[in-house]
C-alpha positions in Angstrom: 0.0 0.0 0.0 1.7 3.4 -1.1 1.4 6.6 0.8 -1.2 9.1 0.0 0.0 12.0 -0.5 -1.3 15.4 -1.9 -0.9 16.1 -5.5 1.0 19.5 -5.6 4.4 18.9 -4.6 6.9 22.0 -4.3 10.3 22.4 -2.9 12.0 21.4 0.4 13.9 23.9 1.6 16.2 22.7 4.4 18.9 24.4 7.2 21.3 22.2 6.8 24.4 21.3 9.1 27.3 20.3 6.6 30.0 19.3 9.5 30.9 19.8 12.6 30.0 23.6 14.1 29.3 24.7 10.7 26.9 27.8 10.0 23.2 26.3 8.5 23.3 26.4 4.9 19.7 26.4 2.7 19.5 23.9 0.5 16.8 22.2 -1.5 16.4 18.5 -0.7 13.9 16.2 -1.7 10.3 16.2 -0.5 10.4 12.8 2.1 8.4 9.8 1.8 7.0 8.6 5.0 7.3 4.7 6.4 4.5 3.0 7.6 3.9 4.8 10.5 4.6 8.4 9.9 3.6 11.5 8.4 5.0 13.9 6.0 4.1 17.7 7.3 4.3 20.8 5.5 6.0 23.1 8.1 4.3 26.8 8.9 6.1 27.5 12.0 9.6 25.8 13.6 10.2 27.0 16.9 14.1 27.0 18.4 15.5 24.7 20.9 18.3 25.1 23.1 19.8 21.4 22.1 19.4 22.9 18.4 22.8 25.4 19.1 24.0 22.6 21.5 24.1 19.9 18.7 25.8 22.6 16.2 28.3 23.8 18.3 29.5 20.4 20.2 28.1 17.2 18.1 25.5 16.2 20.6 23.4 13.0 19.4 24.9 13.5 15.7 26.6 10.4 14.0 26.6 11.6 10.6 26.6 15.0 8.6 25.1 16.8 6.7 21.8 16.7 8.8 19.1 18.6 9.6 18.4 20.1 13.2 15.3 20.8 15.0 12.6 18.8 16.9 9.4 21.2 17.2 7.3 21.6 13.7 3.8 22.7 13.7 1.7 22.4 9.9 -0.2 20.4 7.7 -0.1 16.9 7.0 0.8 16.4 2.8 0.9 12.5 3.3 0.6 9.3 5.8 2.4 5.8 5.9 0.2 2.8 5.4 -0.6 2.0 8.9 -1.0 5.3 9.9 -4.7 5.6 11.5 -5.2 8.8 13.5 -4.4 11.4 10.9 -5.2 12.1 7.4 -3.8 14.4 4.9 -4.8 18.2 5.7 -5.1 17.8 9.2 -3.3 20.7 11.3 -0.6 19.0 13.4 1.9 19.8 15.8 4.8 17.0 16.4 8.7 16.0 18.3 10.5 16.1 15.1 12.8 12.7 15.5 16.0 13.8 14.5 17.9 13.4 17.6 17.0 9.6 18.0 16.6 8.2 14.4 20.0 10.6 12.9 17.8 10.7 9.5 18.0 14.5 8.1 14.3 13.5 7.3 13.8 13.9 10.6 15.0 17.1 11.2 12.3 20.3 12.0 13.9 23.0 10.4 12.7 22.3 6.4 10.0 22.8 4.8 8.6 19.1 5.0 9.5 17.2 8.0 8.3 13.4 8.9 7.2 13.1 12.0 5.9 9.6 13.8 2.1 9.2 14.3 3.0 8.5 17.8 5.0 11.7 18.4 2.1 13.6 17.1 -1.2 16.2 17.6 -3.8 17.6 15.8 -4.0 21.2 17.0 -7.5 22.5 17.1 -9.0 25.2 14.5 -8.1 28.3 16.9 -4.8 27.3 17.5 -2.3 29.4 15.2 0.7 27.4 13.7 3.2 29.5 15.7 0.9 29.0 19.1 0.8 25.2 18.1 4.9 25.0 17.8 5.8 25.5 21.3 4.6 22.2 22.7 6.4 18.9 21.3 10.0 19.1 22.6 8.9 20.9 26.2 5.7 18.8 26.7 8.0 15.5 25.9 10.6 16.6 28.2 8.0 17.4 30.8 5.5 14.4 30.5 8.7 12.1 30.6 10.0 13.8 33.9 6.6 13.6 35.3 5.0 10.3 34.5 8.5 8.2 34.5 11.1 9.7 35.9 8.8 10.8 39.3 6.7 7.7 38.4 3.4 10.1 39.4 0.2 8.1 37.7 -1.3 9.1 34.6 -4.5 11.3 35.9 -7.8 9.7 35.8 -11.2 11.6 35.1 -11.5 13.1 38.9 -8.2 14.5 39.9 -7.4 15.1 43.8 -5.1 17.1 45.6 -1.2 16.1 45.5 -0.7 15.4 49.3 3.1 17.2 48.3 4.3 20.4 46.2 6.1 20.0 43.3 9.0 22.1 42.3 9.6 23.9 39.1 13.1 25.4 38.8 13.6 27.9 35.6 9.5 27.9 35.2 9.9 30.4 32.6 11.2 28.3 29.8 9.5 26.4 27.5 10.2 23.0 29.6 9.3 24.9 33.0 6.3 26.3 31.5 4.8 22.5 30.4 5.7 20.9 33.7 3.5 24.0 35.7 0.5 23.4 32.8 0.9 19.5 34.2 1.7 19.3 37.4 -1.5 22.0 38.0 -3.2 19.6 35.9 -2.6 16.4 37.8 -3.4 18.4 41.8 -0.2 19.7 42.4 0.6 22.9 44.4 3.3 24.0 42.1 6.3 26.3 43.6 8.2 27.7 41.0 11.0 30.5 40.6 11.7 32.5 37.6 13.0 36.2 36.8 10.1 38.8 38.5 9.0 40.1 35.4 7.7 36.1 34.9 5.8 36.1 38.1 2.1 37.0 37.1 2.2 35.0 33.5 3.2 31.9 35.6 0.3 32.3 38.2 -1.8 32.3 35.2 -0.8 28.7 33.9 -1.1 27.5 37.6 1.6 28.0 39.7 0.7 28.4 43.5 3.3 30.7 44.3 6.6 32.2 42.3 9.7 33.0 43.7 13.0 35.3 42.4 15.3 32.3 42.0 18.4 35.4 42.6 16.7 35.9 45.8 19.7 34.3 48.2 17.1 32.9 50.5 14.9 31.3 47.9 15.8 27.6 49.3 14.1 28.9 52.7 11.7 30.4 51.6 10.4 27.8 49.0 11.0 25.6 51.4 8.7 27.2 54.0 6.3 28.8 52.2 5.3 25.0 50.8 5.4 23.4 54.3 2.6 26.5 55.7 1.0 25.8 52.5 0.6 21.8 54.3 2.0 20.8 50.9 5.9 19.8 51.6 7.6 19.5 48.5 8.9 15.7 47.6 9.2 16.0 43.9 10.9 18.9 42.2 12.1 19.3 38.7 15.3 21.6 37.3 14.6 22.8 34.2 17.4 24.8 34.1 20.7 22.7 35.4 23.4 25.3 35.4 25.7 26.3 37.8 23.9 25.7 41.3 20.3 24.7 40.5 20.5 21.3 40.9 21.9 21.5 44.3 19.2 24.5 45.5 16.4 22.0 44.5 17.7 19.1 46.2 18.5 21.8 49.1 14.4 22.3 49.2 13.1 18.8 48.6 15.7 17.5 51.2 14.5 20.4 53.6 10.6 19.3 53.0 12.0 15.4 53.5 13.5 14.3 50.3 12.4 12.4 47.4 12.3 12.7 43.7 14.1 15.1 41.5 14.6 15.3 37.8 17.7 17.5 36.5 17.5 18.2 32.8 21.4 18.0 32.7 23.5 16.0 34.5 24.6 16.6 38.3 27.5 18.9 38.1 30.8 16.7 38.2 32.0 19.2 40.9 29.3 18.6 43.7 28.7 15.5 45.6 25.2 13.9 45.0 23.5 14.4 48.2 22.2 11.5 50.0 18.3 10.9 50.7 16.8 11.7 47.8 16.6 10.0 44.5 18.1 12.3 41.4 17.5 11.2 37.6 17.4 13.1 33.9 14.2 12.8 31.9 15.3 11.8 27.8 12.6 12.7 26.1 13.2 10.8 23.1 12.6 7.6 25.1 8.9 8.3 24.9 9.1 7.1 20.9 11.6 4.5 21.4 11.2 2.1 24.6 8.5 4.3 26.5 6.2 4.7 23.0 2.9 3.5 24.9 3.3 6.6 26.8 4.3 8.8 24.3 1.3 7.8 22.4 -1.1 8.5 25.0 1.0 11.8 25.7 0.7 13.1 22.7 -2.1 11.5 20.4 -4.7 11.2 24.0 -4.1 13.7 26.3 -2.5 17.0 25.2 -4.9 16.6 21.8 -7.5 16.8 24.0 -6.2 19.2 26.9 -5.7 21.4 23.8 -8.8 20.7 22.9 -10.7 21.6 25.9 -8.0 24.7 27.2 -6.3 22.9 29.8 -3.0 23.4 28.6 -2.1 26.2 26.6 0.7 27.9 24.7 3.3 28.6 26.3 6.2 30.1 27.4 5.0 33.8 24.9 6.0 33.1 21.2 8.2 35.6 20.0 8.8 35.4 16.0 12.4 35.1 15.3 12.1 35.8 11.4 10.2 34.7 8.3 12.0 31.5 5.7 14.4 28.3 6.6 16.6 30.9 6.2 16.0 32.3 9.5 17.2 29.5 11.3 20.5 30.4 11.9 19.6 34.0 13.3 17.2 32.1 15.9 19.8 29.4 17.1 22.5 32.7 17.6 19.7 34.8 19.4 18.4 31.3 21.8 22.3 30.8 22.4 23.0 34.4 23.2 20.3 33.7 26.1 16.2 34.3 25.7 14.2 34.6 29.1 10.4 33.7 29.1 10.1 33.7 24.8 9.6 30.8 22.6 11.6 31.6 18.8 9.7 30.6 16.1 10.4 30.5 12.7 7.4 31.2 10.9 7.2 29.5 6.6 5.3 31.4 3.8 2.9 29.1 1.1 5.5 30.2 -1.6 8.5 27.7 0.4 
């Protein structure tokens, strides 16, 4: 059984990593052809990672060159695999972009056709803009991974009750820390969460229970205090920053509340000593479509389609439009890399690409 695909076919721009810290170069490649259970998508808007700059400047999770970066594309689907079965060609669809697992330039986000896996995939709804729609795959995997493995908290069920403990979000502003508020609210968390002051009010409006200056020099205290008043002691916390001292200020505050989980998005720094009594772990998002794929698929195909659906989760961190063409990509990788607080960078595409 072939793919169907659409009958106008027009040119695949692609940013494309020759070798090794190389600028992006446009190129046309060839349009892709999906396997039997992927799509072909016809990009609108590609938003900007920071493992994007991180793969060009020090190889991450690249075996081969020339390849294609990017893992967040929001558009239309032009054609569907032969055992793909919840999406159809025209549907509006945001997806993780599978580069960094499969290697296959195919795979990359920033062109103008991207395959995506059905099970690394959403339909957006009819509201949604493309560039609203491009902030969620990378952040939400990262964050649904951290949450329902890494912390092992249970997928939620129809009637959700209070979390008996706070949960921690360290660098809420980002596009990681902005998903794991949107889900920890969702699942009956208190959520305590630090980011720059200017990020305060947005981040009470997805949900957090209280935000605190993470310069502050007594935020571990005061975190720390504020959730044990709140009766909600905090025994799972989440870094979604992992630079210099974070990791050690949240284990700081969920050893002060009695210790339990916490997921770093890097690595504990090679300089500290782990700290005893509490269990520390990275969340790899990419496992979701590889040996975690039943919960991937209900991540992405059950329950953000449908919290998107019924407003439950919502854009975020604030989109800021980082320029127009594949062209762009380049200028948004420098800007994310120069350092970017509370904006997603989006790349928007024009019909005529």
């Amino acid at each position: 059984m072939m793919a169907i695909q659409t009958s106008k076919e027009r040119q695949n721009l692609a940013a494309v990593l020759g070798a090794p810290k190389e600028r992006l170069t446009t190129v046309s490649r060839p349009i892709p052809t999906p396997g039997p259970s992927e799509l072909v998508v016809r990009n609108y808007a590609i938003a900007a990672n920071p493992v994007d700059w991180k793969m060009q400047d020090y190889g991450f999770a690249i075996k081969e060159y020339p390849t294609v970066l990017g893992s967040d594309a929001c558009g239309v689907v032009t054609a569907i695999g032969p055992s793909v079965t919840r999406f159809q060609v025209g549907d509006r669809v945001t997806g993780f972009a599978g580069v960094i697992v499969s290697n296959d330039l195919n795979h990359g986000a920033w062109q103008t056709y991207t395959i995506l896996k059905e099970i690394a995939t959403m339909k957006i709804p009819d509201h949604m803009t493309y560039e609203e729609g491009s902030v969620f795959p990378m952040g939400m995997a990262t964050a649904g991974m951290a949450l329902f493995y890494n912390l092992g908290i249970p997928r939620p069920s129809r009637e959700t009750s209070a979390q008996q403990s706070g949960f921690l979000v360290w660098g809420a502003s980002s596009s990681v820390g902005s998903s794991a508020v949107q889900l920890a609210r969702n699942l009956g968390f208190r959520v305590f969460a630090t980011a720059s002051p200017a990020h305060h009010q947005y981040l009470r409006s997805l949900g957090a229970f209280e935000v605190f200056d993470y310069r502050d020099p007594d935020v571990v205290d005061k975190i720390a205090a504020s959730a044990r008043s709140a009766g909600t002691p905090i025994h799972l916390g989440f870094d979604t920053i992992t630079e210099g001292d974070t990791a050690q200020r949240c284990a700081d505050i969920v050893l002060a509340c009695g210790g339990e989980k916490l997921v770093l998005v890097g690595p504990w720094p090679s300089t500290e000593t782990k700290p005893e009594g509490i269990e520390i772990s990275m969340p790899l998002a990419a496992k979701l479509f590889t040996d975690q794929a039943q919960l991937g698929a209900w991540l992405f195909n059950e329950y953000l389609q449908n919290a998107l659906s019924n407003g439950s989760i919502v854009p975020a961190p604030r989109i800021e439009v980082a320029g127009g063409g594949i062209a762009a990509a380049q200028k948004a990788l420098d800007r994310l890399k120069a350092g970017v607080s509370g904006r997603k960078l989006v790349v928007t595409l024009a019909d005529a690409e």
